[in-house]
Short mmCIF file of the C-alpha atoms (twelve columns), coordinates in Angstrom:
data_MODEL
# 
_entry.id   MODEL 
# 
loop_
_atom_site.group_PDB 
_atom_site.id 
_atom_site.type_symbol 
_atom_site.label_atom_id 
_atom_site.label_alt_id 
_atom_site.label_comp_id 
_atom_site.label_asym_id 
_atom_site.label_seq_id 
_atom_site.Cartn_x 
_atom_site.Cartn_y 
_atom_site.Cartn_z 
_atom_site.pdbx_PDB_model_num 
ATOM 1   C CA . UNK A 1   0.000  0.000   0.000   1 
ATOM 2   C CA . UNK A 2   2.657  2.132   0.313   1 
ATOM 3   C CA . UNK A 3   5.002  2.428   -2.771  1 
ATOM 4   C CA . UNK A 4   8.971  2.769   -3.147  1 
ATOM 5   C CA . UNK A 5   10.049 6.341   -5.856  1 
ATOM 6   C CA . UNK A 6   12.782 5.060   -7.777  1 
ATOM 7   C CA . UNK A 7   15.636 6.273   -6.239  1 
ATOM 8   C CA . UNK A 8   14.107 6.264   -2.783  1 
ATOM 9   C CA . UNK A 9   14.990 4.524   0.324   1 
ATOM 10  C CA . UNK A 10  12.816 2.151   2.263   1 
ATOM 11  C CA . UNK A 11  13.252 0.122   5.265   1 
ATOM 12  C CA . UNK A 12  12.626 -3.645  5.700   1 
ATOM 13  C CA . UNK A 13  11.758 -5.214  9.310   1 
ATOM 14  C CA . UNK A 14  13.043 -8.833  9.213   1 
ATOM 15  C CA . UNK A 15  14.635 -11.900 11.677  1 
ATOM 16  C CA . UNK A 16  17.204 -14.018 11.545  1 
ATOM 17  C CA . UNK A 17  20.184 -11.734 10.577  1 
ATOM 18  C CA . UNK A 18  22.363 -13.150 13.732  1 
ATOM 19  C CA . UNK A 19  24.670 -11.473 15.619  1 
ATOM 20  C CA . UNK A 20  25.456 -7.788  16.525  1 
ATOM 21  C CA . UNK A 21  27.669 -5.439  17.281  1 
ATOM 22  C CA . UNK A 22  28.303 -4.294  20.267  1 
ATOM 23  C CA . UNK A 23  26.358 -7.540  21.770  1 
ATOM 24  C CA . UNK A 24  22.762 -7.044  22.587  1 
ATOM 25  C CA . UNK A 25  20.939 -9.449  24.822  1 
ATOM 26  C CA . UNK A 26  18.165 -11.621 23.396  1 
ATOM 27  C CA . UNK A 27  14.723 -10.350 24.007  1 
ATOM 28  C CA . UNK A 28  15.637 -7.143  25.326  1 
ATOM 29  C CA . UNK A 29  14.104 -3.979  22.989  1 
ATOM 30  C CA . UNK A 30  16.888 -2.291  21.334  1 
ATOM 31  C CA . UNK A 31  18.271 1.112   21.850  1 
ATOM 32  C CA . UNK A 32  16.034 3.702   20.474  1 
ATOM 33  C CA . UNK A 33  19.428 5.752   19.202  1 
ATOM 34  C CA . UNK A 34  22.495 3.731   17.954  1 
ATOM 35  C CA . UNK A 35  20.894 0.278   17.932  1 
ATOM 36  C CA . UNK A 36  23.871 -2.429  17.129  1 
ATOM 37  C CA . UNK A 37  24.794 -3.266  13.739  1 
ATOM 38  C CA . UNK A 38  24.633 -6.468  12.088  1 
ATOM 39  C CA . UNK A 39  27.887 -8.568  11.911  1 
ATOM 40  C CA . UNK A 40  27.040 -10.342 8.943   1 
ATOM 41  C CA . UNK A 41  27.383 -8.900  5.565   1 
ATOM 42  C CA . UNK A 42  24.463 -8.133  3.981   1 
ATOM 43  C CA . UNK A 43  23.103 -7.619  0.651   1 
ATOM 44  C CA . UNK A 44  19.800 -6.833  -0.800  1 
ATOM 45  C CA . UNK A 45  18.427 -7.479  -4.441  1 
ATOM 46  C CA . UNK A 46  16.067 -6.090  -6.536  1 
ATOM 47  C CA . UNK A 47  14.430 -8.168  -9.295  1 
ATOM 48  C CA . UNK A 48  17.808 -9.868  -9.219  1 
ATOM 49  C CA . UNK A 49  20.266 -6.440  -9.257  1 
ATOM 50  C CA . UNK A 50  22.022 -5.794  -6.069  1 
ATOM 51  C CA . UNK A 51  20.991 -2.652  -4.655  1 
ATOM 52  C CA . UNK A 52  22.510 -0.565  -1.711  1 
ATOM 53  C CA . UNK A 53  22.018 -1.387  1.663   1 
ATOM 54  C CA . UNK A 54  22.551 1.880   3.867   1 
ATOM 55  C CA . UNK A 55  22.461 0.125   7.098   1 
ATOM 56  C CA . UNK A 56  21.281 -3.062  8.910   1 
ATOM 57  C CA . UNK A 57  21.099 -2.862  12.713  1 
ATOM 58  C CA . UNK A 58  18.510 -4.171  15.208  1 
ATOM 59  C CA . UNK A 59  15.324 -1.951  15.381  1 
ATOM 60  C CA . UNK A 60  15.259 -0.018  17.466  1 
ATOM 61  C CA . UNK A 61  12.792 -0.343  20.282  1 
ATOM 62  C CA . UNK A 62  11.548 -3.653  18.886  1 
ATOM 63  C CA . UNK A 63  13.393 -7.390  20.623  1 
ATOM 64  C CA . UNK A 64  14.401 -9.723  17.990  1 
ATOM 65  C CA . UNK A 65  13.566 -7.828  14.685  1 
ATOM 66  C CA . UNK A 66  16.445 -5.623  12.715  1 
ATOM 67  C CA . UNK A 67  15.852 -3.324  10.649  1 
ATOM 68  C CA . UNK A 68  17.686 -3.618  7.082   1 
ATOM 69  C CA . UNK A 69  17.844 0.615   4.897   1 
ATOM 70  C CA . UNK A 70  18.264 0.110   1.126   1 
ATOM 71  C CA . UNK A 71  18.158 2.709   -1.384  1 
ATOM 72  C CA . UNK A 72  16.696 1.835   -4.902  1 
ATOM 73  C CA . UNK A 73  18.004 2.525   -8.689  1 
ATOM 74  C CA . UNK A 74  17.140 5.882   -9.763  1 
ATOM 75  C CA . UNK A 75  15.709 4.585   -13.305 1 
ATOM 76  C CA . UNK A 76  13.740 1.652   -13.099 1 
ATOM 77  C CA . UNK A 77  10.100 0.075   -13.866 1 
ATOM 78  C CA . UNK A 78  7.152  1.117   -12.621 1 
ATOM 79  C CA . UNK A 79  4.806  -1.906  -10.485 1 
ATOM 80  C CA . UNK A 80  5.957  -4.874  -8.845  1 
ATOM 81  C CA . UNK A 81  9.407  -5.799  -8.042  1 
ATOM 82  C CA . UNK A 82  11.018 -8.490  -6.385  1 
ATOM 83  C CA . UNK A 83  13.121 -8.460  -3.059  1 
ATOM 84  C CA . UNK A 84  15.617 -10.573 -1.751  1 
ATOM 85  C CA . UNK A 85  18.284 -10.123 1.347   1 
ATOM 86  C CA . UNK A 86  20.898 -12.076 1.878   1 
ATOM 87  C CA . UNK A 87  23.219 -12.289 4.823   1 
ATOM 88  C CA . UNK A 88  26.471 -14.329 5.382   1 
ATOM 89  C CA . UNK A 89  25.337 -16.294 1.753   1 
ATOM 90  C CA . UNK A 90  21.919 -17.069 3.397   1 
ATOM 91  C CA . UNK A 91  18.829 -15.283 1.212   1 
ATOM 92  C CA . UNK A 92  15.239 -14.705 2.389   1 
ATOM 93  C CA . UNK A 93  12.393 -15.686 0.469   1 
ATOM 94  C CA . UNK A 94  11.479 -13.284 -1.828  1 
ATOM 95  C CA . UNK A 95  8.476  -10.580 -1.329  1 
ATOM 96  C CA . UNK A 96  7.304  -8.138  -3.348  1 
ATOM 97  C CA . UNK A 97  7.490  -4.453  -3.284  1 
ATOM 98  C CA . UNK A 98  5.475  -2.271  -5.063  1 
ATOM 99  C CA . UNK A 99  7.409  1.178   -7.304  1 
ATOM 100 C CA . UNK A 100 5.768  4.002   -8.250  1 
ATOM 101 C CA . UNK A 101 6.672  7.658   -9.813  1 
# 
């Protein structure tokens, strides 16, 4: 319901991206300002092109979830796209985001 601009950045809530830096303990709500950052590399694709991720860290204020910042292409299609994120080689499923002008 809410669409992505080309060229935009959008933020994904998702699990699993392991450890953080400096160590946070499990289920305990994370820092409202400098949350810690994910160890892992991560990546982030867009129908298949690799796309900039501006930061992963826990979110804040939430216990368990991080919160991934990517930044999309500045020319592409208009509609549905597909997104993946991968972190130390392991991907996500794929979900769709919706672009718009």
């Amino acid at each position: 319901n809410n669409p992505v601009a080309p060229g935009g950045r959008f933020q994904v809530l998702l699990s699993g991206l392991g450890a953080v830096t400096p160590d946070w303990p499990a289920g305990m709500a994370a820092p409202l300002t400098n949350p810690p950052a994910v160890l892992a590399p991560v990546e982030a694709f867009v129908n298949g092109l690799r796309v900039p991720v501006l930061k992963a860290t826990l979110a804040p204020g939430y216990a368990g979830i991080y919160l991934v910042e990517l930044e999309l292409p500045a020319v592409m299609d208009e509609g549905l796209a597909e997104l993946r994120i991968v972190a130390a080689g392991n991907a996500s499923n794929q979900v769709g985001i919706h672009v718009a002008y």
